[in-house]
Structures are given as C-alpha cells and as structure tokens.
C-alpha positions as YAML, in Angstrom:
chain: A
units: angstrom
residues:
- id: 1
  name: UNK
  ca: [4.99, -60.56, -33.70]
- id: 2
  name: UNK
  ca: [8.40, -59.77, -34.65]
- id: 3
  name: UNK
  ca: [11.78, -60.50, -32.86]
- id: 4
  name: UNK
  ca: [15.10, -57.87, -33.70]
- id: 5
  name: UNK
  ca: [18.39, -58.74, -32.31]
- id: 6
  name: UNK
  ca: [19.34, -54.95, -31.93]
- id: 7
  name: UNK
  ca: [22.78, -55.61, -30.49]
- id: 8
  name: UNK
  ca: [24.16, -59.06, -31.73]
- id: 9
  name: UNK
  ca: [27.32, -61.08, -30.87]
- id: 10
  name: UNK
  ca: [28.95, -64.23, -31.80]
- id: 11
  name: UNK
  ca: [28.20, -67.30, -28.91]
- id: 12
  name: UNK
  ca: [27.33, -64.58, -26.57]
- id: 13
  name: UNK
  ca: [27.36, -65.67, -22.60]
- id: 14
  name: UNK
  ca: [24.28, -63.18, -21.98]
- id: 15
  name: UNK
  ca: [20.91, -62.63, -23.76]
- id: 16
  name: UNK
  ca: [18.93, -59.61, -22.67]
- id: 17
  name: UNK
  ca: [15.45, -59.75, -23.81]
- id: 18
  name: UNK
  ca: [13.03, -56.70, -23.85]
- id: 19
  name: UNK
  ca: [9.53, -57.37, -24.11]
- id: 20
  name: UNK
  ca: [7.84, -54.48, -25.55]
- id: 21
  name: UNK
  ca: [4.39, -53.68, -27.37]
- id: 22
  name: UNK
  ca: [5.34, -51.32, -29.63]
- id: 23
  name: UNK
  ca: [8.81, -51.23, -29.47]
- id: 24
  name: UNK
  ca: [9.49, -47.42, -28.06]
- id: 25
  name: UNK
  ca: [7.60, -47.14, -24.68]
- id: 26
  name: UNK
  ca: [7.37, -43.52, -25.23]
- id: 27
  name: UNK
  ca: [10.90, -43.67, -26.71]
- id: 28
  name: UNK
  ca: [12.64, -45.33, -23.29]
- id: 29
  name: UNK
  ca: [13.65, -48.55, -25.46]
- id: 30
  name: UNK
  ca: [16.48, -46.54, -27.42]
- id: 31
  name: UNK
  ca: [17.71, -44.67, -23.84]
- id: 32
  name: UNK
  ca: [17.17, -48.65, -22.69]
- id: 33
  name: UNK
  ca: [19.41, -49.43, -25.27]
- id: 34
  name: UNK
  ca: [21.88, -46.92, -24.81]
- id: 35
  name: UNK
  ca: [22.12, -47.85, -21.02]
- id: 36
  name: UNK
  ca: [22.64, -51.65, -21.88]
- id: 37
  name: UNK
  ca: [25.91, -50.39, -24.36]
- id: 38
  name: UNK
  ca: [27.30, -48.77, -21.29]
- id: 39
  name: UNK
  ca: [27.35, -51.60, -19.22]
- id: 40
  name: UNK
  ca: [30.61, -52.96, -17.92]
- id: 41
  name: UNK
  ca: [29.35, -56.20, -19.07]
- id: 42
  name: UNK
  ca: [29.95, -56.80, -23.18]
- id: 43
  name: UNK
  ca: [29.69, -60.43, -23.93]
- id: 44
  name: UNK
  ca: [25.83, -59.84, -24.61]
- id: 45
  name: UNK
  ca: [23.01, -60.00, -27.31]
- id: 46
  name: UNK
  ca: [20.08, -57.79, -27.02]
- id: 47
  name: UNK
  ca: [16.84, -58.96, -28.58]
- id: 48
  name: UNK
  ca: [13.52, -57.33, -28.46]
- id: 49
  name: UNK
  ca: [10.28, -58.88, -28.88]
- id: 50
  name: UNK
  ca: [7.44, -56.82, -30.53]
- id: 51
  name: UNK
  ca: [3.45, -56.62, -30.27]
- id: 52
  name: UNK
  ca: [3.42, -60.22, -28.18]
- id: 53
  name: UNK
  ca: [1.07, -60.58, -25.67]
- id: 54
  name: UNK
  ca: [0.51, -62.20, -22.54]
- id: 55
  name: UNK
  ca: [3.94, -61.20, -21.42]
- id: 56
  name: UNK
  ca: [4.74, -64.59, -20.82]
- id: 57
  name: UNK
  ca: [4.72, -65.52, -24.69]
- id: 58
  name: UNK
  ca: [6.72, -62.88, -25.14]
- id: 59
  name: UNK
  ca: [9.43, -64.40, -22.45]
- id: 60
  name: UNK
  ca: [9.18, -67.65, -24.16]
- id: 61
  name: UNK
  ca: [9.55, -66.47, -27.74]
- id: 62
  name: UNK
  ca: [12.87, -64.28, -26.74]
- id: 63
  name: UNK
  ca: [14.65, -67.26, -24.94]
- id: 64
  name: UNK
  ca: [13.60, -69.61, -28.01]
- id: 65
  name: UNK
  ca: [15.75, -67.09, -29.96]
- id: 66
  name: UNK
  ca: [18.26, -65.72, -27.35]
- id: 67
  name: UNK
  ca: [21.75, -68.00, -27.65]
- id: 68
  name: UNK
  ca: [23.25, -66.78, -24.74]
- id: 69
  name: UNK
  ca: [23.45, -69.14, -21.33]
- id: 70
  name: UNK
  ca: [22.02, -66.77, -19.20]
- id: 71
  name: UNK
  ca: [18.85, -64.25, -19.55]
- id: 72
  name: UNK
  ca: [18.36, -61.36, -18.98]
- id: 73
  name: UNK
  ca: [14.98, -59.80, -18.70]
- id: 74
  name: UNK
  ca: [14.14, -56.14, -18.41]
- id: 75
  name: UNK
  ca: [10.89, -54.28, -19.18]
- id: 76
  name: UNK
  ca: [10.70, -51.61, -21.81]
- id: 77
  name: UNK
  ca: [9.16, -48.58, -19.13]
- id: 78
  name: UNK
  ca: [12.66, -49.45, -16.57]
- id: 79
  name: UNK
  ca: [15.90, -47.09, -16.64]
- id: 80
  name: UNK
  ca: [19.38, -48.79, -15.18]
- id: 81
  name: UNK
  ca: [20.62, -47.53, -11.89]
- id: 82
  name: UNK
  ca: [23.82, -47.77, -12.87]
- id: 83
  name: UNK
  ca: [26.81, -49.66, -15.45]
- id: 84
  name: UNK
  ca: [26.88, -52.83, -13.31]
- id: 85
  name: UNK
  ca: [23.74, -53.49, -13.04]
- id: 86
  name: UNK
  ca: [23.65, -56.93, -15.83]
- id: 87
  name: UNK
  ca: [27.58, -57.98, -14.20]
- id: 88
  name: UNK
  ca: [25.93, -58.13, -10.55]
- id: 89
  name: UNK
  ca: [23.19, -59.79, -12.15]
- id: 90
  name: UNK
  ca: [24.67, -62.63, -13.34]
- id: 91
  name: UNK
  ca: [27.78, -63.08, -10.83]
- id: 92
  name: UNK
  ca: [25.73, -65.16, -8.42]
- id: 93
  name: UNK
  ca: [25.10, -67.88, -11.09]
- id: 94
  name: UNK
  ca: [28.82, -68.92, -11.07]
- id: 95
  name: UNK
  ca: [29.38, -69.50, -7.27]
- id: 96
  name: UNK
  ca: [25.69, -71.09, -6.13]
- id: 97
  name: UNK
  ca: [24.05, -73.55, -8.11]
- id: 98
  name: UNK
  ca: [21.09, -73.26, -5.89]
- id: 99
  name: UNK
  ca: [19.97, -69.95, -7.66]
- id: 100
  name: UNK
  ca: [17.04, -69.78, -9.77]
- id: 101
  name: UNK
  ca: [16.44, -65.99, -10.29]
- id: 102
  name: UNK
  ca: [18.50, -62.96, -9.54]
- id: 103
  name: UNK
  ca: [16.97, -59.71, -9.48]
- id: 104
  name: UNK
  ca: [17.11, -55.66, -8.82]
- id: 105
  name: UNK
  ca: [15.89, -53.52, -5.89]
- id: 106
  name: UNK
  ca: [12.72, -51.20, -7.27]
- id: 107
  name: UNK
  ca: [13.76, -47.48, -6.42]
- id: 108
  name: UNK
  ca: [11.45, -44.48, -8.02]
- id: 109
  name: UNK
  ca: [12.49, -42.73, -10.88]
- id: 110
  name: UNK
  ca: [14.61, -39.17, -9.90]
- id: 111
  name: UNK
  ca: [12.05, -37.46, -11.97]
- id: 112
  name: UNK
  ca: [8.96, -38.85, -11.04]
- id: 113
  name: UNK
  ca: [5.71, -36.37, -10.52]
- id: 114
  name: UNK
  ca: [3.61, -35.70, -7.38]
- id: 115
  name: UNK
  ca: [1.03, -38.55, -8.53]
- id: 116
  name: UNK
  ca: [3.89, -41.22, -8.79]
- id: 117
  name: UNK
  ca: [5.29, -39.86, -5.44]
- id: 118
  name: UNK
  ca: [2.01, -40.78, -3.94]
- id: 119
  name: UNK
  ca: [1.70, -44.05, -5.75]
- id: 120
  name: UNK
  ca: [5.12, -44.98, -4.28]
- id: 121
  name: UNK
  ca: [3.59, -44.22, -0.38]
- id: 122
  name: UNK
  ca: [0.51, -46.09, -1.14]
- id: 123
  name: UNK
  ca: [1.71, -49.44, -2.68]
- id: 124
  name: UNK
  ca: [3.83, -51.74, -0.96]
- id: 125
  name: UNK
  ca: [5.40, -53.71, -4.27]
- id: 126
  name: UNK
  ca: [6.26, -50.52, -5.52]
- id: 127
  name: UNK
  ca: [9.82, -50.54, -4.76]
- id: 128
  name: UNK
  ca: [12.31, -52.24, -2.98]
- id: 129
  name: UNK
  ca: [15.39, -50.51, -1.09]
- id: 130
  name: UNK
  ca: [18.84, -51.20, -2.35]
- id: 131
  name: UNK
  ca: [20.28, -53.92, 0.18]
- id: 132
  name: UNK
  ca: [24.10, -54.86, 0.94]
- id: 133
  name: UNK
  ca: [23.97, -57.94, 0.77]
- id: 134
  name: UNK
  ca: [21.78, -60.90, -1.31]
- id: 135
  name: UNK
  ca: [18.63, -61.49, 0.17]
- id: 136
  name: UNK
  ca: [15.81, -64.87, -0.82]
- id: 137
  name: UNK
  ca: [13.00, -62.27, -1.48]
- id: 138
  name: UNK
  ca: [9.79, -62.77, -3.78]
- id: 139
  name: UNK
  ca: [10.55, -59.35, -5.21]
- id: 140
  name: UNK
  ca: [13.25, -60.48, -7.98]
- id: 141
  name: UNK
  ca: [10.84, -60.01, -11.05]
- id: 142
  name: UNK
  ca: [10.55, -59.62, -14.59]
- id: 143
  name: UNK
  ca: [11.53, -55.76, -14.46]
- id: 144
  name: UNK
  ca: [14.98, -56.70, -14.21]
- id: 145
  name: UNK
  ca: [16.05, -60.36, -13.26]
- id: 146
  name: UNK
  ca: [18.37, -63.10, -14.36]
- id: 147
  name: UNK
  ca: [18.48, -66.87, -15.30]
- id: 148
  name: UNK
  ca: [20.48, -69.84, -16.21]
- id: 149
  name: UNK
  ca: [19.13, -70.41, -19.89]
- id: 150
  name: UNK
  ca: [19.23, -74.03, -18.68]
- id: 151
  name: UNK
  ca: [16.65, -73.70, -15.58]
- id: 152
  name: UNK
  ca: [14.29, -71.90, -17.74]
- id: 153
  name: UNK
  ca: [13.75, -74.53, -20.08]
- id: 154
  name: UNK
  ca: [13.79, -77.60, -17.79]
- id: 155
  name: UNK
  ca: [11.36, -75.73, -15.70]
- id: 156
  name: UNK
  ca: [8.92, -75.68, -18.76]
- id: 157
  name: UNK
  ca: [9.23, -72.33, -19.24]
- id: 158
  name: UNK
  ca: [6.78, -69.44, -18.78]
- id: 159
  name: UNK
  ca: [2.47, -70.45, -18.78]
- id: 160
  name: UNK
  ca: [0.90, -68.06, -21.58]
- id: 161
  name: UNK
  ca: [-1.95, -69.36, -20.15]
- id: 162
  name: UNK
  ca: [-2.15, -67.37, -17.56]
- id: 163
  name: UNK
  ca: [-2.68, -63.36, -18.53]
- id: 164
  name: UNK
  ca: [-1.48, -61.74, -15.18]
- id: 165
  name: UNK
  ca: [-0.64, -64.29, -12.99]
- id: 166
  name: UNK
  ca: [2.55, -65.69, -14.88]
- id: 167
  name: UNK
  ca: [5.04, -64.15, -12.64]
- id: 168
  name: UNK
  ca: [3.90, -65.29, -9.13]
- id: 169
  name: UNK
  ca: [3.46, -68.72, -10.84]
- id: 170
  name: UNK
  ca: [7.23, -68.88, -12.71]
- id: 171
  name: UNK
  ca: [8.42, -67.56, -9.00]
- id: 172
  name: UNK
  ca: [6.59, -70.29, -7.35]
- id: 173
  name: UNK
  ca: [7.67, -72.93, -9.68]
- id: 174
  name: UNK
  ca: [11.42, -72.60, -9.02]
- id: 175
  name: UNK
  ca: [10.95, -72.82, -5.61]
- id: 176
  name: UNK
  ca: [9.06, -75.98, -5.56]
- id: 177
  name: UNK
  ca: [12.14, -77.26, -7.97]
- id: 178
  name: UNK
  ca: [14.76, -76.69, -4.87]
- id: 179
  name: UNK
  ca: [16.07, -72.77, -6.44]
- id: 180
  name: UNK
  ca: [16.27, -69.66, -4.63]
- id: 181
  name: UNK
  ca: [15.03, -66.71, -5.68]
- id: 182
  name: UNK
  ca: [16.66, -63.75, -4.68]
- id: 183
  name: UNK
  ca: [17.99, -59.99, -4.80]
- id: 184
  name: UNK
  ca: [21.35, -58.83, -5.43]
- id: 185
  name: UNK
  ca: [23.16, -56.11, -3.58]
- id: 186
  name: UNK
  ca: [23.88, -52.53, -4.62]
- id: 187
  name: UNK
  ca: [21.71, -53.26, -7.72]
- id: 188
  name: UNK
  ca: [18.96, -51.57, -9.13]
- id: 189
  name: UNK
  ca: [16.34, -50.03, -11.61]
- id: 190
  name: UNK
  ca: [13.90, -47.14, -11.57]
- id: 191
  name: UNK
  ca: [10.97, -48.01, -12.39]
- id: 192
  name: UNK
  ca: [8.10, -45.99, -12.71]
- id: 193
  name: UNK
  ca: [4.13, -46.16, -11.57]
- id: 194
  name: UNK
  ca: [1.97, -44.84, -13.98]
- id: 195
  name: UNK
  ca: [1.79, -41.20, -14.62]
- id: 196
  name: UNK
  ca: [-1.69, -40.19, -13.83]
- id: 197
  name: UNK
  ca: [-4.93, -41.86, -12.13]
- id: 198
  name: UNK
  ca: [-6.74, -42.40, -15.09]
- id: 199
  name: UNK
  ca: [-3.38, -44.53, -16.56]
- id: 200
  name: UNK
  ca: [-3.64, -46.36, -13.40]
- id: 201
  name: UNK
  ca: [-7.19, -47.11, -13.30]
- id: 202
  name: UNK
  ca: [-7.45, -48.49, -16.63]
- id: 203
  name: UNK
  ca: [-4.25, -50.61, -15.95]
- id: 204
  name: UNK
  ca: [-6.35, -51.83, -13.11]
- id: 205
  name: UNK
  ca: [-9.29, -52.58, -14.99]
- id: 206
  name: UNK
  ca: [-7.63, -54.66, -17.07]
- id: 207
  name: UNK
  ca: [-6.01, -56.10, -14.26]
- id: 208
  name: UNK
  ca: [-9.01, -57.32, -12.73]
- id: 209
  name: UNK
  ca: [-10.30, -58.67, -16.12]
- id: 210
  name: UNK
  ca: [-6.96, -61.02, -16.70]
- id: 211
  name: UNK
  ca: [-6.90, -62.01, -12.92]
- id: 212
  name: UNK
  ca: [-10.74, -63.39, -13.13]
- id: 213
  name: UNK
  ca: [-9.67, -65.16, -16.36]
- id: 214
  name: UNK
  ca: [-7.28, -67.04, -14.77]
- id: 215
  name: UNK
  ca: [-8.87, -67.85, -11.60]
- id: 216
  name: UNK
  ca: [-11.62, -69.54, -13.05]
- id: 217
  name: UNK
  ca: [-9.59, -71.14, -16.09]
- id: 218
  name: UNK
  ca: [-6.43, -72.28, -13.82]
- id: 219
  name: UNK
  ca: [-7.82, -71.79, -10.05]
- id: 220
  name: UNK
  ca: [-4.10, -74.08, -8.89]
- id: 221
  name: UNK
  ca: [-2.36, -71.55, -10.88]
- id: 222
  name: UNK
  ca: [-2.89, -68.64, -8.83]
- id: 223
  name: UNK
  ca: [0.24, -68.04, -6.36]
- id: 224
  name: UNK
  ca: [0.29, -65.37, -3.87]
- id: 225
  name: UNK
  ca: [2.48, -62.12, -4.00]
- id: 226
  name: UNK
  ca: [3.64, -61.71, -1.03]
- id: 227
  name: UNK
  ca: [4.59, -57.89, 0.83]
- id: 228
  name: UNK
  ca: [7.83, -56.78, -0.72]
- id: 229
  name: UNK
  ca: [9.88, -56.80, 2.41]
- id: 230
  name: UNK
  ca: [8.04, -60.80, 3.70]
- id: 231
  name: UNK
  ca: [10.92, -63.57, 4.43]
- id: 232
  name: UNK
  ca: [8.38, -65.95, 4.03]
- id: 233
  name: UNK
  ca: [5.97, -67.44, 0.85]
- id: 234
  name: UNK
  ca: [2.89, -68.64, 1.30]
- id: 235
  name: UNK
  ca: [1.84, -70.32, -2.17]
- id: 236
  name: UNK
  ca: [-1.99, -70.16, -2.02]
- id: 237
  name: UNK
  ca: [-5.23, -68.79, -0.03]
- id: 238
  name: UNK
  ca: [-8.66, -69.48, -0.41]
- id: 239
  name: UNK
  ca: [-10.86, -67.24, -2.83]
- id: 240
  name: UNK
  ca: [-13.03, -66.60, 0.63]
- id: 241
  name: UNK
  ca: [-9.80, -65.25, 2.04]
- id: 242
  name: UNK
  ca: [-8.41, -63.36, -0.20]
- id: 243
  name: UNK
  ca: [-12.04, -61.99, -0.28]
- id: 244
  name: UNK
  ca: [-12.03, -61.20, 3.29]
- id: 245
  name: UNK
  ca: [-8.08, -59.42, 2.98]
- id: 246
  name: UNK
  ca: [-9.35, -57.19, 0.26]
- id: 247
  name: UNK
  ca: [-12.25, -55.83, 2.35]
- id: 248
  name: UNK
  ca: [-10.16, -54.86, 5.18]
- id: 249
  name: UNK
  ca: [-7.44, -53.40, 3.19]
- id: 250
  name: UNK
  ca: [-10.10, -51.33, 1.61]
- id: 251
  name: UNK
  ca: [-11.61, -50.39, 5.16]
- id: 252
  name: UNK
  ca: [-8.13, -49.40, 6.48]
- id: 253
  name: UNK
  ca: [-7.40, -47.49, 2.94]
- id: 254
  name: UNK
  ca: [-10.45, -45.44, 3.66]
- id: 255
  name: UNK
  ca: [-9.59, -44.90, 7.18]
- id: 256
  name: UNK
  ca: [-5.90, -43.74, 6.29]
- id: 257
  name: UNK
  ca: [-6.91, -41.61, 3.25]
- id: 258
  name: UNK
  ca: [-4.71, -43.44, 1.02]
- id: 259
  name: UNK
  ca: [-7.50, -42.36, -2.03]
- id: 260
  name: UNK
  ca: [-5.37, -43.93, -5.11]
- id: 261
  name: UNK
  ca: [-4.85, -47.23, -3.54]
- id: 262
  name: UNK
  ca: [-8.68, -47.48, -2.91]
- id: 263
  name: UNK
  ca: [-9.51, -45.66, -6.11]
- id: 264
  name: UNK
  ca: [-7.11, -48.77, -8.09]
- id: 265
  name: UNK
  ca: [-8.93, -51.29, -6.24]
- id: 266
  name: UNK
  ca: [-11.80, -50.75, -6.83]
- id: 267
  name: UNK
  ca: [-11.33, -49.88, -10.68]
- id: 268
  name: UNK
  ca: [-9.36, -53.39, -10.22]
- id: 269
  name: UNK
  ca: [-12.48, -55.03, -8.50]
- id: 270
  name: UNK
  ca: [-15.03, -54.01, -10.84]
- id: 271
  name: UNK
  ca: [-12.72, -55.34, -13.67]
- id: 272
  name: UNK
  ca: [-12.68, -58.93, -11.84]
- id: 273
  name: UNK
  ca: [-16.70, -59.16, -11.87]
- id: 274
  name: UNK
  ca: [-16.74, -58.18, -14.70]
- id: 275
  name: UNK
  ca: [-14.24, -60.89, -15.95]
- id: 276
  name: UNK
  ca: [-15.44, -63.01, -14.06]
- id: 277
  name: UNK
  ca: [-18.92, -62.60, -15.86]
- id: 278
  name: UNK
  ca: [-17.52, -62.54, -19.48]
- id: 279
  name: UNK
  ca: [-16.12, -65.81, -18.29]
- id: 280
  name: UNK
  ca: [-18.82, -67.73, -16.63]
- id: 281
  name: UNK
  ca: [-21.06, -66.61, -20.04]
- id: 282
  name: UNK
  ca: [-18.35, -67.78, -22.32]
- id: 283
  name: UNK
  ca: [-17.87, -70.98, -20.82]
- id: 284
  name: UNK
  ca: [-21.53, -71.64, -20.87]
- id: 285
  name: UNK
  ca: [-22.30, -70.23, -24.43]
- id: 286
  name: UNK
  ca: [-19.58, -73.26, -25.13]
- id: 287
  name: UNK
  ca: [-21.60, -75.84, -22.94]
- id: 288
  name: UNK
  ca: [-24.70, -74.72, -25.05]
- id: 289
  name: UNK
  ca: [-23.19, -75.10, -28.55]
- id: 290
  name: UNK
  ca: [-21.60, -77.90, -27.33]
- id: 291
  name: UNK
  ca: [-24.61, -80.13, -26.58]
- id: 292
  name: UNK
  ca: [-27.04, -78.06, -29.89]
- id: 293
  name: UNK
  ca: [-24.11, -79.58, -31.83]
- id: 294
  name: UNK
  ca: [-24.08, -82.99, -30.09]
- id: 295
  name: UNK
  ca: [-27.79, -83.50, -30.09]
- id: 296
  name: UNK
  ca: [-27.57, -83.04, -34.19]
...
C-alpha cells in the first residue's frame, strides 16, 4: 500500500481521494489530475491510495490521512463533466445538515465504442441523467460523491469486510442514521463500462465470487441496489427472492435479445457458485482442523 498526496495544501477544507490499483488506470489518473487543477474549487488536497484492496480499505485509509472536512471520492476510470463539478459537490453540506452523501449523475463517455453503447442500453445503473434540481436517490456513489469528514467517522466508517457489497451497505447505513443521500443538479461524470465482453465477463466473475463471500460471511450485510431512477429503498430480500428476480430477468433478457446483460449474468452466476463453494469448503476445512486440533 502506499498513500501520495499529489496536490497538497495547508488546513485544506476539501480532501479528494482516488482509489486506484496501480495508480494510472491506463493513464486516466494524470488527465484525473489535470481535471481536478481546473476546478473552480482550490482549497483542496488530492491524495491517492495505491494497490489497496477491497475498495473499502482503500476509502478508510485515504480519510485516515485526508485533513480536509469534507471528502471527496472519485474513481480512477471517471473523467469530470465539467470545472464545477467538486464546488456543486460540496455546496449542499453548508445549507442542510440532514445530508449524508452528495453525488454526480452517470452520463457515458463522448467517446465510448459500439460495445459500451450497448452496455449503456442494457444496464439500468449504468448512468444517471443530469437533473435540475437535487434529488434523495440511491445512485450518489463512490464514482464521484461527497461527505462531511465528520459523518464518515461517527458512522464507523467503510466495512472492509465486505468485498463488493460495501457501497449498498455505507448507503444504507446513513440512512438508518437520519441522512439523506442524494444527487446534485447540473453535475456530472463520464464514466465508462468496460471496453469489451471478455473485460466484462471477468469483472463479473469476480463479481459473483466477492458477492457469495459476503453473503455467507455477513448474510445482514447485504443491502439492496435499487433501479437507478427508484424513489424508494428497500434494505433487504430474501436469498429465495432475489433467486426468483434473477430468473425472470434472465427469461425476459433472452426474450428481448439483450445478449451482454445475459452473457454478464451468467459469467456473474457461475462466479457466485463457485464462491459460494470455495466458501462452504473453507469454512469446513476450519471446522475440521478445528476439532483434529481440539481433540489433541
């Protein structure tokens, strides 16, 4: 692990923290970089935290260093729709208490290819239109959203338990502690699908690998994500209905030809058994040493 402040300042009011594996992305950091000097926000630190992993270790380990009052998170693959993007962020914060999380309509890069395109038709969370005016909506996430410095530590922070299901759970959190989550107006991000199917597939895979980890290891943990454009949150579902929802939106995938969205489900799927698997065998290769090394 390794933590760089790449643009510092004295006591600043903002920290923006980039989590990021390598610390390039395919060289977007620096343009990400670039973008965040040409904000017409200034009183800002910019700190990037390298090779951590889950994501939500990474989150932690950035605010433990940041020193501004508020956070700023962005991901390392986004680009910024435009210079005000961090000031509408954070304006909310000093008029309504109430708010937990402020965060950035989802639009599709300019430049993205006929795959991505198709990705973008498929997937509901993919993107979220730019609004005029704030809206509560479950789709303020860790691509580009804001927070009091304050709320995120008395809320205990980010679980790095939890390998995929961190986000819906920080979301859910807030909410249960009274904030409002929500989406600022005239603000937003690109922020691009993966490039190609076999990208996507193995993203899935792993996907379904982390999500089966953390269903059996933290089964109260697991908070729904709701459609990007519901007014309503629904914290949990049964495993036998979230079984049932899957099969149907497979059936009506098939029926509407939309071929990546099945293909990605069931790449994501296979990755659950799978996890799920690895997990029931671990946990009982641990009940067998467990009572070999008690019966010694």
């Amino acid at each position: 692990m390794s933590i760089a402040i790449l643009i510092k300042k004295y006591k600043p009011l903002v920290s923006v923290i980039i989590p990021s594996l390598d610390g390039y992305r395919n060289g977007n950091v620096p343009k990400l970089i670039e973008a965040i000097k040409g904000q017409t926000f200034h009183d800002l630190e910019v700190i990037l935290v390298k090779g951590v992993m889950p994501c939500a270790r990474a989150h932690n380990a950035g605010v433990n260093y940041a020193t501004g009052k508020i956070i700023v998170f962005f991901d390392d693959d986004i680009i910024l729709g435009h210079d005000h993007i961090i000031e509408n962020l954070i304006a909310p914060f000093a008029a309504h208490q109430a708010i937990g999380i402020t965060g950035a309509s989802q639009l599709l890069p300019p430049d993205a290819n006929r795959f991505q395109k198709r990705c973008n038709k498929e997937f509901d969370r993919f993107q979220f239109p730019v609004i005029n005016e704030m809206i509560e909506s479950d789709m303020a996430t860790h691509a580009a959203m804001a927070i009091r410095k304050n709320v995120f530590m008395k809320a205990g922070q980010e679980n790095v338990n939890l390998i995929y299901g961190d986000d819906p759970e920080f979301r859910a959190r807030l909410r249960q502690a009274g904030y409002k989550i929500v989406v600022v107006p005239q603000t937003w991000i690109y922020h691009p699908p993966p490039k190609n199917l076999i990208s996507f597939l193995r993203i899935s895979f792993q996907r379904g690998k982390g999500a089966a980890h953390d269903f059996l290891n933290y089964p109260d943990l697991i908070y729904e994500t709701p459609p990007a454009n519901a007014k309503t949150f629904v914290s949990h579902r049964s495993f036998l209905y979230r079984v049932l929802r899957a099969i149907i939106q497979n059936i009506e995938a098939t029926l509407k030809l939309k071929l990546i969205f099945l293909s990605v489900r069931i790449s994501y799927e296979i990755g659950y058994g799978l996890g799920l698997l690895r997990e029931i065998f671990r946990s009982q290769s641990v009940s067998t040493k467990d009572g070999s090394t008690s019966g010694k």
